[in-house]
C-alpha positions in Angstrom: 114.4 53.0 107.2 118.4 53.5 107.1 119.3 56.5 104.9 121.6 53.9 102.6 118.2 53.2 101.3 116.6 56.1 101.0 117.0 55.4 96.8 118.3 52.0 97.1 118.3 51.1 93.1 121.2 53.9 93.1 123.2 51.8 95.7 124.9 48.9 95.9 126.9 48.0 98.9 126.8 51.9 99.9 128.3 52.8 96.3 126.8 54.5 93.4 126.0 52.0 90.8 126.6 52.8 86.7 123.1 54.5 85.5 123.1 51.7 83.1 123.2 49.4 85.8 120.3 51.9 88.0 117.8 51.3 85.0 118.0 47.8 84.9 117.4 47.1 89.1 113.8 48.0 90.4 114.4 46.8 93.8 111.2 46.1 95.9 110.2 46.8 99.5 110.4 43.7 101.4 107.6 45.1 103.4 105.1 45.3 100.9 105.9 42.2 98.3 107.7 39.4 98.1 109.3 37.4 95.4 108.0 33.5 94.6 109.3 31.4 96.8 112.9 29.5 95.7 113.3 32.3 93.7 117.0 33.6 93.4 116.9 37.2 93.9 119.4 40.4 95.1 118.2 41.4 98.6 119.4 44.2 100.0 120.2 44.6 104.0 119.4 46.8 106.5 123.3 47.1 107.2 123.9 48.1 103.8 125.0 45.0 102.4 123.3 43.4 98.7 123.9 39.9 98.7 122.1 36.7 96.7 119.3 35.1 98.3 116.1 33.5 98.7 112.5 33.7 100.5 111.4 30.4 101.7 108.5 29.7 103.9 108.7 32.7 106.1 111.9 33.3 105.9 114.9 35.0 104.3 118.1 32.4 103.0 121.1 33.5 101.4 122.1 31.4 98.5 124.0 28.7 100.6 120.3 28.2 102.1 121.9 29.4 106.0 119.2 32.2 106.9 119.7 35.6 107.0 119.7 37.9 110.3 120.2 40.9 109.3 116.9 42.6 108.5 115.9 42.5 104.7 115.1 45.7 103.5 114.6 45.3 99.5 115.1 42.6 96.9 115.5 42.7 93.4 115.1 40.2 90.5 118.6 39.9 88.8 119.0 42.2 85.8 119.1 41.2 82.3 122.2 40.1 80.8 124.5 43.0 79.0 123.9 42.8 75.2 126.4 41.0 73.1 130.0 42.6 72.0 129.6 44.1 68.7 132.6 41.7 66.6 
């Protein structure tokens, strides 16, 4: 596993992420589950990279449906939207 994933819900693109952002992701390990196929999701590459994608038959697709190369190492269902600005 590449160290930048050692705790992968505290990074995003190699940076620390807000802890209000950390408690929201619970990324997965791509090894061990999968989300629904057609299902929009964060995945998170081996390179260090977190981009949009998709798991279709098989198969890892970013969002533009071109498939991915680069070895998925987590994904994450996108986290719920912030709570609305106090007026």
């Amino acid at each position: 596993m590449s160290p930048v994933f050692d705790q992968p819900d505290r990074l995003v693109r190699g940076h620390a992420v807000s802890t209000d952002l950390e408690a929201r992701i619970r990324w997965e390990d791509a090894r061990h589950t999968l989300p629904d196929d057609d299902t929009t999701v964060l995945v998170a590459l081996l390179c260090g990279e977190v981009w949009t994608g998709f798991h279709d038959e098989g198969r890892w697709r970013y969002v533009s449906a071109d498939p991915i190369s680069e070895p998925v190492t987590h994904w994450s269902h996108f986290p719920p939207p912030p709570a609305p600005c106090a007026r």
